[in-house]
N, C-alpha and C positions, 0 to 999 in steps of 0.2 A: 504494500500500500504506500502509496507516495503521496510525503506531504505537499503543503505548499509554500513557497519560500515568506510569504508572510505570514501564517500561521509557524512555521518553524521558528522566525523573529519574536511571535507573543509568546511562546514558550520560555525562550531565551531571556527577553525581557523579563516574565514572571520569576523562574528561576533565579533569576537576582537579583530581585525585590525582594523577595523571600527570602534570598539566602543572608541578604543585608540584614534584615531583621532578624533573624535568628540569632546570626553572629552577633550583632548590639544586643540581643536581651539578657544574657548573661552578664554582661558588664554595668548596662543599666539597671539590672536587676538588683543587683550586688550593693548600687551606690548607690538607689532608694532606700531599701532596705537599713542598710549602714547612717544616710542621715535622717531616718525616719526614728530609731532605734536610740539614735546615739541623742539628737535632739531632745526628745521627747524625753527621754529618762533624767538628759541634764536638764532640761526646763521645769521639769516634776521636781527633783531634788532639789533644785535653787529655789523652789517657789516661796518657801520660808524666809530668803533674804530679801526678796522682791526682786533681786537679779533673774528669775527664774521668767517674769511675765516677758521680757523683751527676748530672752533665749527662745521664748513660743512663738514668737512670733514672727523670729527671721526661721524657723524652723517649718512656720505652716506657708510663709514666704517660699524660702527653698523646697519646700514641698509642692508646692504649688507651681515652680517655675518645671521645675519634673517631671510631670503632670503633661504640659505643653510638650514637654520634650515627648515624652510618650504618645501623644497625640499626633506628632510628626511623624514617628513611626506609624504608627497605625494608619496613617494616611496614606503611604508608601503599599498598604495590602490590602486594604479594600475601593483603592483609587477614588475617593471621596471625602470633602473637608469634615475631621470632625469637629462640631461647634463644642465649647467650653460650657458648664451652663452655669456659669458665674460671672457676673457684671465686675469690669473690673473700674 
């Protein structure tokens, strides 16, 4: 069966959109996780000096910019913008 040379192209294309995103989810995975984790525990613990409210808050900040990151991925594999559903 013989393809045809633009379908053989959307394959090729797919294949590396996909394989882009795979390979980043491990790394991005890792470094949500780590300042999800790491934030959040130090912000908790400070809360008692008051240092702990501004730790929460570059923390739901960098969470949030993350987020976007993630959302540029995901864009990449199902070829469609997704919308944020928070005003900024």
């Amino acid at each position: 069966m013989m393809c045809s040379v633009s379908t053989l192209k959307h394959w090729i294309r797919r294949l590396g959109k996909d394989s882009l995103n795979l390979i980043t989810g491990l790394p991005m995975g890792t470094l949500t996780f780590s300042v999800a984790v790491t934030g959040w525990s130090l912000g908790l613990g400070l809360l008692i000096t008051l240092l702990g409210f501004p730790v929460l808050l570059v923390t739901a900040l960098a969470l949030r910019g993350l987020a976007h990151i993630e959302r540029g991925r995901a864009r990449l594999v199902i070829d469609e913008p997704l919308v944020a559903r928070y005003e900024t």
